[in-house]
C-alpha positions as a Markdown table, in Angstrom:
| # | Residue | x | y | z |
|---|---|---|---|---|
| 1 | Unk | -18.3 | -14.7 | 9.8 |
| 2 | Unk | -18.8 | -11.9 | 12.6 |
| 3 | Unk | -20.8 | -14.8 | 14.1 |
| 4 | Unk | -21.5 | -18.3 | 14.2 |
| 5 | Unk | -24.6 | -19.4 | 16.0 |
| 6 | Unk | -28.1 | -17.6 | 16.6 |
| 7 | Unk | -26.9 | -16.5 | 19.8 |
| 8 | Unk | -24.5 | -14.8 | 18.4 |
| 9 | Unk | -26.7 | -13.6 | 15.9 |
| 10 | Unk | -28.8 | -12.0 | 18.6 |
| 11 | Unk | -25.9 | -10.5 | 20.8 |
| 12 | Unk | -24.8 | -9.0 | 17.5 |
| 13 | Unk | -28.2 | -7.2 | 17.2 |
| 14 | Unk | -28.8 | -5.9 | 20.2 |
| 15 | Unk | -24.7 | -4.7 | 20.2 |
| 16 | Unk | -23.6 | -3.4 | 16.9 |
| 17 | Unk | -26.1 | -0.4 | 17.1 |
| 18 | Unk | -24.5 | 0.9 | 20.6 |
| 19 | Unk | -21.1 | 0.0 | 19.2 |
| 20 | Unk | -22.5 | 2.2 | 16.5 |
| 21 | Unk | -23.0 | 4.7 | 18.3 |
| 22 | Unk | -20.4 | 4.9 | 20.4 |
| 23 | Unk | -18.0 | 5.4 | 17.2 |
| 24 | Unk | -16.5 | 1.3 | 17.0 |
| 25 | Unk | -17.6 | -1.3 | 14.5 |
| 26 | Unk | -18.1 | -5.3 | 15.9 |
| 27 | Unk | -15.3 | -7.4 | 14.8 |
| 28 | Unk | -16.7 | -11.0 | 16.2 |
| 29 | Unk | -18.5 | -11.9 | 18.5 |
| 30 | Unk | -18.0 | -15.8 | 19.9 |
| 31 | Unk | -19.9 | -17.2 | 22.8 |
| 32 | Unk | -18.1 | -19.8 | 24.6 |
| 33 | Unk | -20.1 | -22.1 | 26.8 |
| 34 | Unk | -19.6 | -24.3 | 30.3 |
| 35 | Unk | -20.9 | -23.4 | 33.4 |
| 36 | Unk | -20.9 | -20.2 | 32.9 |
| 37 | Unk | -20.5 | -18.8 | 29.2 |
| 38 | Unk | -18.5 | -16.0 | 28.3 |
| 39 | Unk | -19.2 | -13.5 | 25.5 |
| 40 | Unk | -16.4 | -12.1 | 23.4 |
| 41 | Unk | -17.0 | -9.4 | 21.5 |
| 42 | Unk | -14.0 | -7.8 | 19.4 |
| 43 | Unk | -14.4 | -3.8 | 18.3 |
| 44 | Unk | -12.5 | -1.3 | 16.9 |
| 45 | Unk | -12.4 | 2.5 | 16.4 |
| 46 | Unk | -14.5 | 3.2 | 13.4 |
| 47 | Unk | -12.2 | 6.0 | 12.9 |
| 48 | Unk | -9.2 | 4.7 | 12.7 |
| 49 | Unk | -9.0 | 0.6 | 13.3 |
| 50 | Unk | -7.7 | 0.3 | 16.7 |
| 51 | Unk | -8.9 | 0.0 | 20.1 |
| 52 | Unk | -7.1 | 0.8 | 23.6 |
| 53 | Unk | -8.3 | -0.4 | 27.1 |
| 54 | Unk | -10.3 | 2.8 | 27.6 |
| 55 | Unk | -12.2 | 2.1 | 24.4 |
| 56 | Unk | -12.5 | -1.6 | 25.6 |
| 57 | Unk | -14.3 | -0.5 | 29.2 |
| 58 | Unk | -16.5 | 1.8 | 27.9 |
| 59 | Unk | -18.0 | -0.2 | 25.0 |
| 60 | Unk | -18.4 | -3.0 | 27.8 |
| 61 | Unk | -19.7 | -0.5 | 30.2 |
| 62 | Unk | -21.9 | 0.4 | 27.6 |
| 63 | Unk | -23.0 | -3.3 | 26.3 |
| 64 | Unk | -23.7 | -3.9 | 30.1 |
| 65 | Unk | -26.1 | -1.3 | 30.6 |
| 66 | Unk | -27.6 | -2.5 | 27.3 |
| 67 | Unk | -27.9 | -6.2 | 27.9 |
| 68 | Unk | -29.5 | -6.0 | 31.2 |
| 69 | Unk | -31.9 | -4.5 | 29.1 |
| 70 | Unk | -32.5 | -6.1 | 26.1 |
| 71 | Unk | -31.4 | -9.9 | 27.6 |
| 72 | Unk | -30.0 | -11.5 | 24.4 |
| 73 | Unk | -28.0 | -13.7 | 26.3 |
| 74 | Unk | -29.1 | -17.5 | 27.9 |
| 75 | Unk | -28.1 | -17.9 | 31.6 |
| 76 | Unk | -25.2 | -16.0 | 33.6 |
| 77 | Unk | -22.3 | -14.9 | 31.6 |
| 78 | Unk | -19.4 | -13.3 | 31.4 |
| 79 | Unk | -18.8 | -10.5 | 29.3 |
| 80 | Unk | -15.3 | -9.9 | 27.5 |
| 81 | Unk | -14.1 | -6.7 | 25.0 |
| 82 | Unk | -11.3 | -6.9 | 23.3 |
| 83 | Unk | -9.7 | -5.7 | 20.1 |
| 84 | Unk | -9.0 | -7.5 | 17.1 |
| 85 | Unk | -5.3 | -8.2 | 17.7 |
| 86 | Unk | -2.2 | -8.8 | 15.4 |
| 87 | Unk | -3.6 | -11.6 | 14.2 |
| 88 | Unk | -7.2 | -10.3 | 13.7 |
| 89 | Unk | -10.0 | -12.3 | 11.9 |
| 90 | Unk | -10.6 | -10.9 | 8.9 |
| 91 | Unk | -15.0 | -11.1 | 9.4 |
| 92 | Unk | -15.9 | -8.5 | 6.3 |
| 93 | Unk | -15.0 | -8.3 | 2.9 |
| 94 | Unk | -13.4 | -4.5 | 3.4 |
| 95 | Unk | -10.7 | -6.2 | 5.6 |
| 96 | Unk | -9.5 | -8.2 | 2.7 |
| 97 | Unk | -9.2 | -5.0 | 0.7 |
| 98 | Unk | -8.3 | -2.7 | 3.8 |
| 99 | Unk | -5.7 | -5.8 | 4.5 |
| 100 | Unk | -4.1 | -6.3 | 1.3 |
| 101 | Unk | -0.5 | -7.8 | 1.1 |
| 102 | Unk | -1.1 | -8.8 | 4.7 |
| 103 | Unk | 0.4 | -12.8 | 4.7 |
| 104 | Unk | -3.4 | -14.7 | 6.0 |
| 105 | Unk | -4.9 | -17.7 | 6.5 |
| 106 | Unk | -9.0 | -18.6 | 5.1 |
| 107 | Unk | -10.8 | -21.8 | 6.1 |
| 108 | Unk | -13.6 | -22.5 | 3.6 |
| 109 | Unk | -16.8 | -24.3 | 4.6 |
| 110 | Unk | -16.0 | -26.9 | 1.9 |
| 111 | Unk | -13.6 | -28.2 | 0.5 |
| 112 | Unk | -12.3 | -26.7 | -3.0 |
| 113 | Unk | -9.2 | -28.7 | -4.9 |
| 114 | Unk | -9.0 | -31.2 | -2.1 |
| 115 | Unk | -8.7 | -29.2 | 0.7 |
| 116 | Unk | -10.7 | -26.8 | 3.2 |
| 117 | Unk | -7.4 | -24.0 | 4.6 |
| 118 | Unk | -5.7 | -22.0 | 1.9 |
| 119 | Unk | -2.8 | -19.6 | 3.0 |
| 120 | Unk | -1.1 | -16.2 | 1.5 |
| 121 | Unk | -1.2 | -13.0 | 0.7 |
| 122 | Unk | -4.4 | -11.3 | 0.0 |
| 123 | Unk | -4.9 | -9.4 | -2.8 |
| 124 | Unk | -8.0 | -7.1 | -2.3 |
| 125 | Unk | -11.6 | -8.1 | -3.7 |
| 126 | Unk | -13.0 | -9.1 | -7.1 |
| 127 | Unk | -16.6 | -8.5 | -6.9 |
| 128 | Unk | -17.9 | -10.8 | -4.1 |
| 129 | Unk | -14.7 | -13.0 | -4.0 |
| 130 | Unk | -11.4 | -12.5 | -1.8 |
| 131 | Unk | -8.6 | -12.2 | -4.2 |
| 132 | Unk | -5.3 | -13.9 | -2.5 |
| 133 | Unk | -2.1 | -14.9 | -3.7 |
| 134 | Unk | -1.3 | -18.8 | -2.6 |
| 135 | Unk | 1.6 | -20.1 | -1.7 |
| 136 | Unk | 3.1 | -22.1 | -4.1 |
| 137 | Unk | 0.3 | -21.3 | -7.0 |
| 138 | Unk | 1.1 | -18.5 | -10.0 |
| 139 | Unk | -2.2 | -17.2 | -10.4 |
| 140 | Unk | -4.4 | -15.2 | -8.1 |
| 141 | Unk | -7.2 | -17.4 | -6.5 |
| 142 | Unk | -11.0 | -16.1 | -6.1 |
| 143 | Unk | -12.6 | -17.7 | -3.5 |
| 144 | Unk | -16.0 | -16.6 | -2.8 |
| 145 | Unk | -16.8 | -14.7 | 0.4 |
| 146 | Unk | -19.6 | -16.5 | 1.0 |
| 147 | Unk | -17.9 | -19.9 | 1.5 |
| 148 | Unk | -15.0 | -18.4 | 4.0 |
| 149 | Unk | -16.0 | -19.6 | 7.7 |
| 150 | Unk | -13.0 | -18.2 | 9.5 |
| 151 | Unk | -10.1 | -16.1 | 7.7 |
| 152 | Unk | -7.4 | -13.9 | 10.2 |
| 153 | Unk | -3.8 | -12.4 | 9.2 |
| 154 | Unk | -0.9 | -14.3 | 10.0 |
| 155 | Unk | 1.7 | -12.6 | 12.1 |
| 156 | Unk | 4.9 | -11.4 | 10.2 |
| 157 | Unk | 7.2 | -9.0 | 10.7 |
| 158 | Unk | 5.7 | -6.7 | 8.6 |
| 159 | Unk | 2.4 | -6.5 | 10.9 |
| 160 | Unk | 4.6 | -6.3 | 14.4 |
| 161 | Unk | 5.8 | -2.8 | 12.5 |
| 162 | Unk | 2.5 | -1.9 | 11.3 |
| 163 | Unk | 1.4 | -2.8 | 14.4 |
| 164 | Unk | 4.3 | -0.6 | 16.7 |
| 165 | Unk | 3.8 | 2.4 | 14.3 |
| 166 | Unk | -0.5 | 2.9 | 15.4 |
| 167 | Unk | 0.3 | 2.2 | 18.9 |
| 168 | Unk | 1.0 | 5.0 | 21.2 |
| 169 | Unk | 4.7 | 5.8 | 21.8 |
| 170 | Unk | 5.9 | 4.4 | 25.4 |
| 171 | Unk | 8.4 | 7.7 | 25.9 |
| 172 | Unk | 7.4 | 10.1 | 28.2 |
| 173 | Unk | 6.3 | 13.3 | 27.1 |
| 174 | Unk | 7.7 | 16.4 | 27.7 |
| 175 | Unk | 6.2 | 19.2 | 29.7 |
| 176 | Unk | 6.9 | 23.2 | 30.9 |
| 177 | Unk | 6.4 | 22.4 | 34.3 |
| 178 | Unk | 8.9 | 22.3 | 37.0 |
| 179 | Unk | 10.0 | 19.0 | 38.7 |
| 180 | Unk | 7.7 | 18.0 | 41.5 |
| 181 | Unk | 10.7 | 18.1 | 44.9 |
| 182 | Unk | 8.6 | 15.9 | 46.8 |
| 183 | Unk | 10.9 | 12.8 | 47.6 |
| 184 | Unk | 7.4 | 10.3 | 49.0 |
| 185 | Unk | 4.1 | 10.4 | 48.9 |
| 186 | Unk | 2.2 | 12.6 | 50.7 |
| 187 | Unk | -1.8 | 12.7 | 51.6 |
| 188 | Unk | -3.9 | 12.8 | 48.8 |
| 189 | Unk | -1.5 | 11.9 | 46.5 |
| 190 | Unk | -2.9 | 8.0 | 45.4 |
């Protein structure tokens, strides 16, 4: 589920080892055609599951450098880094444990009781299913990894919070130093 055609099969290659090394993991990677196509390519901190705009420059910086190089990619592009979001895909089967009664949404590759999108709260793994509490269904459903195509969480409250308490706080921080008097800005200051 981290990809979906050979192309992305090959950018995935040639990008996961320098992600790798850099200390992020790849998320997804989706390459989105027209005149010119552009490469999206989701990472997080291997460390701790997020990723800030510095991380997001230097892994493209990085992937750059490295795809001039290696040329996975047909024709011009453009290349896009991102982080997985609120709403992340869930693309490996530790998310649905490390996500676990997270509210999501799994779209199978065929249809199983009639229909193709389940929706609810996941409840870890069972060997090489998903475990995941339906709405409106008593039991917990296994559905087999293998025949998810796209799953992501669903945004709820819950995550919002989850999501406020790992992102940095917006006060300002406090420091010994005395209050800078100048009232504009003076040469060398930008």
């Amino acid at each position: 589920m981290k990809t979906k055609t050979n192309m992305d099969e090959r950018i995935l290659a040639v990008a996961a080892p320098v992600a790798q090394d850099m200390g992020y993991g790849i998320v997804r990677i989706r390459v989105q055609g027209g005149n010119r196509s552009v490469v999206q390519i989701m990472a997080e901190r291997l460390s701790d599951g997020l990723m800030n705009v510095s991380d997001c420059a230097q892994l493209s910086r990085a992937l750059s450098s490295t795809f001039e190089v290696e040329d996975p990619i047909d024709g011009a592009y453009v290349l896009e880094v991102s982080s997985p979001g609120l709403d992340r895909p869930l693309t490996d089967m530790k998310h649905f444990e490390q996500y676990a009664g997270q509210l999501a949404r799994l779209e199978l590759d065929r249809f199983v009781e009639g229909r193709k999108r389940f929706r609810g709260i996941l409840a870890g793994i069972d060997g090489d299913n998903v475990a995941i509490d339906l709405d409106k269904e008593d039991e917990t459903a296994l559905i087999p990894f293998a025949w998810i195509s796209e799953a992501k969480l669903l945004i709820t409250d819950e995550v919002i919070k989850k999501g406020q308490k790992q992102s940095p706080k917006n006060s300002k921080k406090k420091t010994n130093k005395k209050p800078n008097k100048k009232t504009s800005p003076q040469k060398g200051d930008i």
